[in-house]
N, C-alpha and C positions, 0 to 999 in steps of 0.2 A: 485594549486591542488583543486580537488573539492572532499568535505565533504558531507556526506548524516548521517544526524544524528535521529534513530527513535524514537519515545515512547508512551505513552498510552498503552501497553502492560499488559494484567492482565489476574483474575481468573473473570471470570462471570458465572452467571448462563444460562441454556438455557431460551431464550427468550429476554433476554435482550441486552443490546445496550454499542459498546465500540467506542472511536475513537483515530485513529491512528493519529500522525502526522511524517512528514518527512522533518527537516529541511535541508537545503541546505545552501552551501557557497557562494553562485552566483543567480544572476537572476533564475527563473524557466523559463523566456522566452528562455532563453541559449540554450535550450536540445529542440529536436524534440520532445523527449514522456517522460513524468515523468509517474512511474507505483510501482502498489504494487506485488508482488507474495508470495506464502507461500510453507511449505515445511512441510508434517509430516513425522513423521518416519515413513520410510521405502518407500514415497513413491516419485514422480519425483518433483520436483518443477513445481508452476503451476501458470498460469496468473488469477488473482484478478481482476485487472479493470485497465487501460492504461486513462491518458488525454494527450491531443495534446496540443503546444501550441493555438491554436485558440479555445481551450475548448468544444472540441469533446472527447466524453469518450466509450469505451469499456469496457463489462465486461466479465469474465467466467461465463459459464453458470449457475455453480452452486452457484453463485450471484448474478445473475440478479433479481432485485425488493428489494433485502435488503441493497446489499450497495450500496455505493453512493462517489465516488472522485470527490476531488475541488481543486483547488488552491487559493491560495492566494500569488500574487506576492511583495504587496508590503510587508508580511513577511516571502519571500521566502521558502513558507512551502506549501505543497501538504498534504490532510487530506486523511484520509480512514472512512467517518464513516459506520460503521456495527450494523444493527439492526438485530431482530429477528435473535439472535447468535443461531446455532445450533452444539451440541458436536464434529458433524465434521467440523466444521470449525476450530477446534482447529490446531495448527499450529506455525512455526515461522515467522512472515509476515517482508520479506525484503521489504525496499523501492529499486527501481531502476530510474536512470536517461542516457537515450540514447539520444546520439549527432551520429546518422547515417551517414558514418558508422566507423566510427575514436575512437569514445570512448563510454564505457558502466561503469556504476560508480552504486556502490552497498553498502548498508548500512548493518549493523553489523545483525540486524534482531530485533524483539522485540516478546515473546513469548503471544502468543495470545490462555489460556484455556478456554473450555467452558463446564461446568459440567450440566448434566444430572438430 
């Protein structure tokens, strides 16, 4: 079975800097994309930033230049760090791990506030 376990999850202020991790039960090489996405109330869930195994990364737009995904395989842990947090980025940020197109594995979520 594969486990995705999150945390780094907190209250910050705006401007400041938090980082996520996302441990895994297996290689990170295993999955085609390891990715974060968030979710506030009320609104759809949404794409964060995507790495490829070859360490090609993707972001949303509304992140692009503050955060930043890595991997690190040999502690099969995928990072989110997040700088210049702003209040709407506040959210629950799942980790995701896609193995295209067979299986999609989802982690609990970890709450990410960021106050004003």
């Amino acid at each position: 079975q594969v486990q995705l376990v999150e945390s780094g999850g907190g209250l910050v202020q705006a401007g400041g800097s938090l980082r996520l991790s996302c441990a895994t039960s297996r290689s990170i090489f295993s999955f085609n994309t390891m990715g974060w996405y968030r979710q506030a109330p009320g609104k759809q869930r949404e794409l964060v930033a995507i790495i490829t195994r070859n360490g090609d990364t993707n972001y949303g737009d509304s992140v692009k230049g503050r955060f930043t995904i890595s991997g690190d395989n040999a502690k099969s842990t995928v990072y989110l760090l997040m700088n210049s947090l702003k209040p709407e980025d506040t959210a629950v940020y799942y980790c995701n791990a896609r193995l295209v197109p067979l299986y999609d594995f989802w982690g609990q979520g970890t709450q990410v506030t960021v106050s004003s």
